[in-house]
OpenMM code with the backbone's topology and positions (N, CA, C; nanometers):
from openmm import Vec3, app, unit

residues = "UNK UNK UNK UNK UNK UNK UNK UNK UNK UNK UNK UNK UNK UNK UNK UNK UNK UNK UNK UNK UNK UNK UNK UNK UNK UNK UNK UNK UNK UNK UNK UNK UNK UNK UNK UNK UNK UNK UNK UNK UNK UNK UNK UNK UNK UNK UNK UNK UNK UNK UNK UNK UNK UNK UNK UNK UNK UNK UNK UNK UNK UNK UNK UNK UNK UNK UNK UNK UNK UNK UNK UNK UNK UNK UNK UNK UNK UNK UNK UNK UNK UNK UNK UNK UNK UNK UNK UNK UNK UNK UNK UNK UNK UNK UNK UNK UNK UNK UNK UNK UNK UNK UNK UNK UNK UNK UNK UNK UNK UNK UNK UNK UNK UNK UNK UNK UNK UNK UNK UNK UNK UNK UNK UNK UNK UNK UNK UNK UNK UNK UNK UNK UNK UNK UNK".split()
positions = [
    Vec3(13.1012, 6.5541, 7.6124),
    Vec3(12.9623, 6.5917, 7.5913),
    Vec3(12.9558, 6.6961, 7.4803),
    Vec3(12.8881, 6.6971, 7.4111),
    Vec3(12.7871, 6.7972, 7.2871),
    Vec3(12.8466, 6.9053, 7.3859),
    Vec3(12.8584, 6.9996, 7.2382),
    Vec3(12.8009, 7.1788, 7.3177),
    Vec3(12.6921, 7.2131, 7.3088),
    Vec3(12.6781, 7.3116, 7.3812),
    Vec3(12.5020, 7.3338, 7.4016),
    Vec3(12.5094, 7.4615, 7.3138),
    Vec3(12.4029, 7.4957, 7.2145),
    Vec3(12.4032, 7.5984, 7.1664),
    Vec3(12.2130, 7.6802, 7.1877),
    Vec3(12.2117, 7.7388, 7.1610),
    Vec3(12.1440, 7.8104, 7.1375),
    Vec3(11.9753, 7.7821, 7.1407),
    Vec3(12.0113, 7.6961, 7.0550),
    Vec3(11.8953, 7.6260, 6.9386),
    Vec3(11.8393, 7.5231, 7.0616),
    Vec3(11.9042, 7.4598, 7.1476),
    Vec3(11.8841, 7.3344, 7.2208),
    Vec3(11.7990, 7.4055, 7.3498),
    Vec3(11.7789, 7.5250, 7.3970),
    Vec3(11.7130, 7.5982, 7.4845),
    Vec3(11.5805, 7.6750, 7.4546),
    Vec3(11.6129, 7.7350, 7.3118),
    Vec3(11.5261, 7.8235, 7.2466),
    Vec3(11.3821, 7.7613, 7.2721),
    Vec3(11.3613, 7.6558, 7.2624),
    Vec3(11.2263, 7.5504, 7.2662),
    Vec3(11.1977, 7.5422, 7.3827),
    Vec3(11.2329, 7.5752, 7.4722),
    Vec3(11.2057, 7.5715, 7.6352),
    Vec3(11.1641, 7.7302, 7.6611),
    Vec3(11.2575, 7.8309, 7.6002),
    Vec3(11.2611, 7.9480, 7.6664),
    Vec3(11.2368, 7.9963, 7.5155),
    Vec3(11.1543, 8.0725, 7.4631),
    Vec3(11.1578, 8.1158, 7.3148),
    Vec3(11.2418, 8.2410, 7.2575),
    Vec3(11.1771, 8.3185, 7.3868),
    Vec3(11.2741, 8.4591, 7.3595),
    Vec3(11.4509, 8.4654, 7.3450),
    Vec3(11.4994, 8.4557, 7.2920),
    Vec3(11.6494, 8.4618, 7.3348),
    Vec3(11.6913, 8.5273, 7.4326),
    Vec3(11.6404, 8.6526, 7.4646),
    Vec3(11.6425, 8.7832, 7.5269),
    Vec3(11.6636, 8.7495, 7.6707),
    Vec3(11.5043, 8.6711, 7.7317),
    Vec3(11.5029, 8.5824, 7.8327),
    Vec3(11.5766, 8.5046, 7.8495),
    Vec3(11.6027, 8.3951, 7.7482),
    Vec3(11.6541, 8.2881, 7.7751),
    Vec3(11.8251, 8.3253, 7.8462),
    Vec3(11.9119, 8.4681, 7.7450),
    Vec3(12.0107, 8.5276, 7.8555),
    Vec3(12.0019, 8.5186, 7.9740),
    Vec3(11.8544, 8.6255, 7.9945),
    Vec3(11.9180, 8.6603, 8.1156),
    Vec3(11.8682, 8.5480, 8.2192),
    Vec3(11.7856, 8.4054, 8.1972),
    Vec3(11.7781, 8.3008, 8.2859),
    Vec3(11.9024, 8.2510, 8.3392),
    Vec3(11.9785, 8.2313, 8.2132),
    Vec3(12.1038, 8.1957, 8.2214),
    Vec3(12.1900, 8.2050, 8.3210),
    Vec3(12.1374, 8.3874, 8.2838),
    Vec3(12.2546, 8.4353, 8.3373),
    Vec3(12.2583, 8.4470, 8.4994),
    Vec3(12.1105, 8.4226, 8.5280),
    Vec3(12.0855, 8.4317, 8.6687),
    Vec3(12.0790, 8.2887, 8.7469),
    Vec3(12.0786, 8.1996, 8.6755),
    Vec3(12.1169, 8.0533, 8.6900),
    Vec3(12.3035, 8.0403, 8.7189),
    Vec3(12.3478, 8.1397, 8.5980),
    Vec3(12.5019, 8.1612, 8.6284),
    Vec3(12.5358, 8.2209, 8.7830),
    Vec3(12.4657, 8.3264, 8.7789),
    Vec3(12.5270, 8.4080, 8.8943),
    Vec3(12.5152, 8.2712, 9.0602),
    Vec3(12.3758, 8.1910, 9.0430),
    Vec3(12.3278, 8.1099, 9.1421),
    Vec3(12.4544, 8.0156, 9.1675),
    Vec3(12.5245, 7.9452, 8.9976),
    Vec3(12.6449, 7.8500, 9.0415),
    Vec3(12.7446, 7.9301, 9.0890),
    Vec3(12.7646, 8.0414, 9.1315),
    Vec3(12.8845, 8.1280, 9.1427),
    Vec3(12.8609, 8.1396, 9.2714),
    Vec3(12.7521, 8.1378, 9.3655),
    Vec3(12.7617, 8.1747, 9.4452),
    Vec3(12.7316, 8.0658, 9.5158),
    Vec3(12.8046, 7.9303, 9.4845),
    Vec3(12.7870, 7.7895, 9.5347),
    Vec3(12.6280, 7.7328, 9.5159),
    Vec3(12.5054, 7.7324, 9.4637),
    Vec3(12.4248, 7.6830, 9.4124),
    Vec3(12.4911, 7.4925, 9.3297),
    Vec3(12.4193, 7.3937, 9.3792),
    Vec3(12.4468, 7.2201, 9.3839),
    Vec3(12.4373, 7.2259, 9.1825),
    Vec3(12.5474, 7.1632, 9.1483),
    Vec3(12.5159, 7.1385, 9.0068),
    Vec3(12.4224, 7.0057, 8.9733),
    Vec3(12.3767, 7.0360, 8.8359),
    Vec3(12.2819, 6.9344, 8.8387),
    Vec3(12.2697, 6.8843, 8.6872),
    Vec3(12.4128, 6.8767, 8.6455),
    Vec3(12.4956, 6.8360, 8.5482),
    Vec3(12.6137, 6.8272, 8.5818),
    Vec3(12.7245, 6.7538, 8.4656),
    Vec3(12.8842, 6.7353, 8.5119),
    Vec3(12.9002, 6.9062, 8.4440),
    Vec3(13.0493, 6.8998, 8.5561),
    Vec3(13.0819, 7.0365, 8.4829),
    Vec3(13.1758, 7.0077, 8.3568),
    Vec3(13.2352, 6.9068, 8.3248),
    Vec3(13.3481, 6.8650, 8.2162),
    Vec3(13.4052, 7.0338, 8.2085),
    Vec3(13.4484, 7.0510, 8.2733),
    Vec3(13.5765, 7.2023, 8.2669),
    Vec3(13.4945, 7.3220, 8.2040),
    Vec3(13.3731, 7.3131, 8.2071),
    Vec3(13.2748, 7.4654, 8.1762),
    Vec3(13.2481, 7.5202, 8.2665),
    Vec3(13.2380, 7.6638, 8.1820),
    Vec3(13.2262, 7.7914, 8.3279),
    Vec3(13.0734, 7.7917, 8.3551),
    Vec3(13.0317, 7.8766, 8.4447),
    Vec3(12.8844, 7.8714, 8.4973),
    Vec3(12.8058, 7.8886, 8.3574),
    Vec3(12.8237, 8.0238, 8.2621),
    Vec3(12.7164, 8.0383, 8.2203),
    Vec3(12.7020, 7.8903, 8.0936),
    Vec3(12.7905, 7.8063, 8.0614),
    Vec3(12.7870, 7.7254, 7.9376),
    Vec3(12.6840, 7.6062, 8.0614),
    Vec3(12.7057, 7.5743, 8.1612),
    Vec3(12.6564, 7.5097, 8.2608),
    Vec3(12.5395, 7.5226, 8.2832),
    Vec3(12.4722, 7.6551, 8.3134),
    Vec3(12.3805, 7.6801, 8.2924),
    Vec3(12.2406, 7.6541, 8.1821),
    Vec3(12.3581, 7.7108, 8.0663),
    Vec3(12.2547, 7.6645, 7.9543),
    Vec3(12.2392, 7.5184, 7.9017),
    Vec3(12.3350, 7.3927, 7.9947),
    Vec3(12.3496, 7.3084, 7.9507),
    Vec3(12.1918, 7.2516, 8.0765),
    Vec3(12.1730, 7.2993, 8.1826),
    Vec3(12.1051, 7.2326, 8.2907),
    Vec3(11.9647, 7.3135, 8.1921),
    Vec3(11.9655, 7.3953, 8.1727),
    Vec3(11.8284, 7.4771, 8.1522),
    Vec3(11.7927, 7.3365, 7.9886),
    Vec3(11.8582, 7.3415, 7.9035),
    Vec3(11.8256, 7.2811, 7.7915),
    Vec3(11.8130, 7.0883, 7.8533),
    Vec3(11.8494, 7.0501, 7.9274),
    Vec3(11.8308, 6.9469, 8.0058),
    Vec3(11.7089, 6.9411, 8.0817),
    Vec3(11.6403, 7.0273, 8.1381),
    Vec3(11.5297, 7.0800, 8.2037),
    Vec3(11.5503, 6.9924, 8.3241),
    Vec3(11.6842, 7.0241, 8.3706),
    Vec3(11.7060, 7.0114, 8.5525),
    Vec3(11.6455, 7.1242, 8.5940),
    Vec3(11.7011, 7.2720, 8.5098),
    Vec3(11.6437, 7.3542, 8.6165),
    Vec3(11.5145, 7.4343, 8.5538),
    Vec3(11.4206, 7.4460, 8.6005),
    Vec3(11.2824, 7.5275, 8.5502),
    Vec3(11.2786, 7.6821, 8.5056),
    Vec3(11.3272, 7.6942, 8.3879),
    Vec3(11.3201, 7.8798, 8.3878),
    Vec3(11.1883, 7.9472, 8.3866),
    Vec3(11.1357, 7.9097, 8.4500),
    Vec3(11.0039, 7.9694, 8.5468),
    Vec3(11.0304, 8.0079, 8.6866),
    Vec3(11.1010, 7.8780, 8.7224),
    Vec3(11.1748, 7.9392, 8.8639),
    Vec3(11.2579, 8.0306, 8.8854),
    Vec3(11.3641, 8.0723, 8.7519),
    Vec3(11.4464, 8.1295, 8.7479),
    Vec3(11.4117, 8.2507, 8.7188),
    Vec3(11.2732, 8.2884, 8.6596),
    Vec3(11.2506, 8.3998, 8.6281),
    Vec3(11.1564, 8.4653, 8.7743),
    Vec3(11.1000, 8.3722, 8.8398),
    Vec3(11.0625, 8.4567, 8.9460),
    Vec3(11.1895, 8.4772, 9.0591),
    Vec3(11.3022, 8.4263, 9.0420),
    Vec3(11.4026, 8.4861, 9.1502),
    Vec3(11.4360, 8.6211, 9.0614),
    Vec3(11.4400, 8.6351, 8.9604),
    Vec3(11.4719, 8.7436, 8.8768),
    Vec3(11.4071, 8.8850, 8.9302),
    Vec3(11.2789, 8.8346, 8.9665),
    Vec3(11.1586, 8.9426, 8.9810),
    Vec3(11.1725, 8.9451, 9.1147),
    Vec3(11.2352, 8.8260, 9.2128),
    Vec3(11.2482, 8.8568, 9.3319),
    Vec3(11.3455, 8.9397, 9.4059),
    Vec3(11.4364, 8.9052, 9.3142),
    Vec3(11.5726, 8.9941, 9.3418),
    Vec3(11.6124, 9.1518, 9.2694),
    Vec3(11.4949, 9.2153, 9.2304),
    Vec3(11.4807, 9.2856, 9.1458),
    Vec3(11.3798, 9.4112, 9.2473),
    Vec3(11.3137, 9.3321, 9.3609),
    Vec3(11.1869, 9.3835, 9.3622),
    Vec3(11.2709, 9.4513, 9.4989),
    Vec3(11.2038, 9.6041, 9.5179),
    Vec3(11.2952, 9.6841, 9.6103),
    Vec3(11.1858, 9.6795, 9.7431),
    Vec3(11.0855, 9.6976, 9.7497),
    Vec3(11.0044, 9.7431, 9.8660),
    Vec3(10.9157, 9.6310, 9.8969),
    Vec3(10.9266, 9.5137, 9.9854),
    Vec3(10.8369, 9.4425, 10.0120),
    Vec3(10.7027, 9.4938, 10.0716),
    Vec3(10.5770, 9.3737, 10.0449),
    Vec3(10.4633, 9.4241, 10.1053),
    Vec3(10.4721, 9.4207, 10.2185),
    Vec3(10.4110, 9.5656, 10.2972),
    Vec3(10.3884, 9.5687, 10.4662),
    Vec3(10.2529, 9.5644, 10.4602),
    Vec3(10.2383, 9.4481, 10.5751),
    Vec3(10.0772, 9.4695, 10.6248),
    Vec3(10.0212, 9.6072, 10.7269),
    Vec3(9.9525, 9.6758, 10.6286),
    Vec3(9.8870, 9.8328, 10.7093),
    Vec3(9.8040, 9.7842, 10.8676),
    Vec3(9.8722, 9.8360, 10.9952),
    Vec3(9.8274, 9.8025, 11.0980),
    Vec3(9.7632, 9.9161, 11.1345),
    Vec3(9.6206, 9.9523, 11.1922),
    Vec3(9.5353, 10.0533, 11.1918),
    Vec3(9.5788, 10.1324, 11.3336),
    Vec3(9.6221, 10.0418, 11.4178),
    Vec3(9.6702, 10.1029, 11.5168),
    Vec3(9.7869, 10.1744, 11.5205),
    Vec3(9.8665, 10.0909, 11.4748),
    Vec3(10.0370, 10.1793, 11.4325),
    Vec3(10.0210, 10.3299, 11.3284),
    Vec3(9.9176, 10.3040, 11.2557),
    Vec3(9.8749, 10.4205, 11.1770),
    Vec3(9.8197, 10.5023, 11.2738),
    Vec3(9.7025, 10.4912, 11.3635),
    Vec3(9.6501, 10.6148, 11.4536),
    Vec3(9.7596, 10.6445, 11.5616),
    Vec3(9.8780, 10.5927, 11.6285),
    Vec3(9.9605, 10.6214, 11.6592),
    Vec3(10.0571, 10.7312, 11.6542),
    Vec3(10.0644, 10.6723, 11.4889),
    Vec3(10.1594, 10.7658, 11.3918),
    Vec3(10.1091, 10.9446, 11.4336),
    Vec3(10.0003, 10.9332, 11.3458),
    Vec3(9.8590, 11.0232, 11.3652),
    Vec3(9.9113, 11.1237, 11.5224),
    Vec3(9.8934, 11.0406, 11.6202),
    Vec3(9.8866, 11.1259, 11.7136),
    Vec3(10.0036, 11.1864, 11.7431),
    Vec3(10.0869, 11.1197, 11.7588),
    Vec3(10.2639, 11.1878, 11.7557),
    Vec3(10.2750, 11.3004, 11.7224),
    Vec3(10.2085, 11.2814, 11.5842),
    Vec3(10.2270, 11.3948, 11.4697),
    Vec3(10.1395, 11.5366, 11.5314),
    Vec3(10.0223, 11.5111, 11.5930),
    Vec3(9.9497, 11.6698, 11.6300),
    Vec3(10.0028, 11.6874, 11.7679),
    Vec3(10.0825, 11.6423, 11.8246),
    Vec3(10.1431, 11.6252, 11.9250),
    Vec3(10.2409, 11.7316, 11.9399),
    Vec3(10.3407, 11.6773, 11.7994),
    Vec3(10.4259, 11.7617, 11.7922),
    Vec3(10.3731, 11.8922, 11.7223),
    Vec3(10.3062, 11.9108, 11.6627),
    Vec3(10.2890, 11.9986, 11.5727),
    Vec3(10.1039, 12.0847, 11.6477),
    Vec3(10.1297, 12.1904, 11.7272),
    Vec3(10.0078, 12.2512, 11.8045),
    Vec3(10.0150, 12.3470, 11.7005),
    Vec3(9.8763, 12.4198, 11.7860),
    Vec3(9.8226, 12.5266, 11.7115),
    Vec3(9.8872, 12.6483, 11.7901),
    Vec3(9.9983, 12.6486, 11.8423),
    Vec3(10.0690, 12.7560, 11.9125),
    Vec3(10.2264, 12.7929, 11.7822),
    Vec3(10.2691, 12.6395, 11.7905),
    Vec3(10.3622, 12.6430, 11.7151),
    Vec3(10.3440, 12.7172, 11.5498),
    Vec3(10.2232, 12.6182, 11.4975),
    Vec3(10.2154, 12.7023, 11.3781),
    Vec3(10.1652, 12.8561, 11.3338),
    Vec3(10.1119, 12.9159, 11.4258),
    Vec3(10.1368, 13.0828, 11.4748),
    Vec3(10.1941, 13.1459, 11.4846),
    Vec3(10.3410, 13.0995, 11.5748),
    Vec3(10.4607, 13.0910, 11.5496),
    Vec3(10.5203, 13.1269, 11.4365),
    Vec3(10.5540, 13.0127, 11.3528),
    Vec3(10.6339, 12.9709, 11.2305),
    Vec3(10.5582, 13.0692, 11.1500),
    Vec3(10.3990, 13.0774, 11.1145),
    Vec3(10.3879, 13.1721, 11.0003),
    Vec3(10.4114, 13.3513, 11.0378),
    Vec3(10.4082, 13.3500, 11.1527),
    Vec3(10.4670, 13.5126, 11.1952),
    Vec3(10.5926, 13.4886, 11.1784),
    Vec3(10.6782, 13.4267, 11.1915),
    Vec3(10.8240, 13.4337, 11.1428),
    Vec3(10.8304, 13.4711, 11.0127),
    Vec3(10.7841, 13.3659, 10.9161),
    Vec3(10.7483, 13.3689, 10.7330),
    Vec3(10.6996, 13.5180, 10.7287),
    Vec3(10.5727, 13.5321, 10.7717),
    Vec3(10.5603, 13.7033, 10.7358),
    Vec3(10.6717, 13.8156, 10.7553),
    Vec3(10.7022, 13.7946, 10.9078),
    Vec3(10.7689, 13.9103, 10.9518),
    Vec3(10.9085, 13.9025, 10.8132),
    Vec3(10.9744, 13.7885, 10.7774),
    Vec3(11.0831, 13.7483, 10.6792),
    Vec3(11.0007, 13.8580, 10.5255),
    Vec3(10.8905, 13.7878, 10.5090),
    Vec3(10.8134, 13.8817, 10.3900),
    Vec3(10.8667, 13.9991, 10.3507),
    Vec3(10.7941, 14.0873, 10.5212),
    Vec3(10.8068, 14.2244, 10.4998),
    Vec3(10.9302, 14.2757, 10.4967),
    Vec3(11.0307, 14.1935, 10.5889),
    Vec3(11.1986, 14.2692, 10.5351),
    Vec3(11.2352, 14.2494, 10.4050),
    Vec3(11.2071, 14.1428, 10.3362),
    Vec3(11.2104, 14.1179, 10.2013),
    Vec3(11.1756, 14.2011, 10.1095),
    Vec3(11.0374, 14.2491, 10.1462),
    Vec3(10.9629, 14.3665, 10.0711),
    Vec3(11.0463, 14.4768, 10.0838),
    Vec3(11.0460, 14.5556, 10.2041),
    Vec3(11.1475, 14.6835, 10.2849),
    Vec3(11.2223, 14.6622, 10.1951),
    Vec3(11.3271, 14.5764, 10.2028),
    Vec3(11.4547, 14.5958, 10.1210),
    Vec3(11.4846, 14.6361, 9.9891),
    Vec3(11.3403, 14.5631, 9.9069),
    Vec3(11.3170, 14.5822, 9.7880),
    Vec3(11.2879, 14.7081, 9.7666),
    Vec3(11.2193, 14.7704, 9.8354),
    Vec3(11.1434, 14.8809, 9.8280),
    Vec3(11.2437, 15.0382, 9.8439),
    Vec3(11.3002, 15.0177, 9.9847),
    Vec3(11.3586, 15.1110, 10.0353),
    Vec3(11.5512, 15.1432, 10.0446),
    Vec3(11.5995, 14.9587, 9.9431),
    Vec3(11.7365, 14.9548, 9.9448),
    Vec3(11.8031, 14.9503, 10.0898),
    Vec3(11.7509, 14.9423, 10.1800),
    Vec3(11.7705, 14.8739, 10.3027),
    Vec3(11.7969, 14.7350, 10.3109),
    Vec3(11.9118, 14.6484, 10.3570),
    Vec3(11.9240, 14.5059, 10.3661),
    Vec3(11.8709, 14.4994, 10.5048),
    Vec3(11.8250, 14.3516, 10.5156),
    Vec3(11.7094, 14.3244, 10.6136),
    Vec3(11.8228, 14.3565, 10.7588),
    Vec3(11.9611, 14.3624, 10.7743),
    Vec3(12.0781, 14.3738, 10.8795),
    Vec3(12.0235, 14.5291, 10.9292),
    Vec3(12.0163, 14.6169, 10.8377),
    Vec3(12.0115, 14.7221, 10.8580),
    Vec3(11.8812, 14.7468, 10.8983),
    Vec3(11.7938, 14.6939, 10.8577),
    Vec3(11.6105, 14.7354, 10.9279),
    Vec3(11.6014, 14.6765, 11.0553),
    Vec3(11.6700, 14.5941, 11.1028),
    Vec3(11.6697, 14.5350, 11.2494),
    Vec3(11.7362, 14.5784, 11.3265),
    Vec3(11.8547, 14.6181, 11.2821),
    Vec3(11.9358, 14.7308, 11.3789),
    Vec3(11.8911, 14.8560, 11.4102),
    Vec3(11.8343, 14.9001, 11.2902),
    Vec3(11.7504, 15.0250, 11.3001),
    Vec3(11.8873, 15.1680, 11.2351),
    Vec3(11.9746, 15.0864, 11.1829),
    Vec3(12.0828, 15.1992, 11.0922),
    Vec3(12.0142, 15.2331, 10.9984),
    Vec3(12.0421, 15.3384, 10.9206),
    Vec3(12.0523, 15.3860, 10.8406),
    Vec3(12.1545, 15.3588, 10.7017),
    Vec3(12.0558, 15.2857, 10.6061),
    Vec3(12.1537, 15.2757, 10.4527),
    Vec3(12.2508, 15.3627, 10.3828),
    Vec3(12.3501, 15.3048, 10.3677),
    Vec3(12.4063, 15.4278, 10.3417),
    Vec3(12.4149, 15.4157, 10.1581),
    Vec3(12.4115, 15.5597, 10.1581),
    Vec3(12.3514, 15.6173, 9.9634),
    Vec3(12.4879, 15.6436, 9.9020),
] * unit.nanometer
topology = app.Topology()
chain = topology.addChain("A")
for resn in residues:
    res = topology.addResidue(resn, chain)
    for name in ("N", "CA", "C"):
        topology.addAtom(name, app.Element.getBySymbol(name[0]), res)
């Protein structure tokens, strides 16, 4: 059989650019046992490839949406309104109006040793023990 070059695809696929990487993802498909749909006469996937694509066994339309399929990281989830108000409640559940009273008197009380220290050369060890810095 002819070699397939370049020129014999370009008219199917215009871009060269594309037409690679169809190829090449047509290649990776015979590699990973994908049915040939040409002889192989002793060629490796990607000459195979460009020989089925310029044959128009295989559709590089198809090939370009596995491209985009296998490419694509986060499928669509359908938003369930209930699983969302769920979520919702968990969340004030865990999180009261005792706790966050709490947490920001911690943050302050942290403040003012911060400040102290700055101020008076006291490390915050020493303002809680109630020692005296030594000069």
């Amino acid at each position: 059989m002819a070699r397939v070059t370049v020129e014999d695809c370009i008219q199917l696929v215009p871009n060269r650019f594309e037409l690679v990487t169809v190829a090449a993802q047509r290649a990776k498909e015979l590699s990973a046992g994908a049915m040939l749909t040409v002889d192989r006469d002793r060629d490796k996937n990607p000459v195979v490839a460009l020989r089925e694509i310029a044959e128009q066994n295989i559709s590089p339309d198809v090939l370009r949406e596995t491209i985009i399929r296998n490419m694509q990281k986060n499928l669509p989830v359908e938003d369930n309104e209930e699983d969302l108000e769920s979520i919702l409640a968990q969340d004030q559940e865990l999180l009261t109006a005792e706790d966050t009273d709490v947490f920001m008197a911690s943050i302050e009380e942290e403040a003012v040793l911060v400040e102290m220290e700055e101020v008076d050369g006291f490390s915050a060890e020493e303002i809680e023990s109630g020692e005296d810095a030594a000069v």
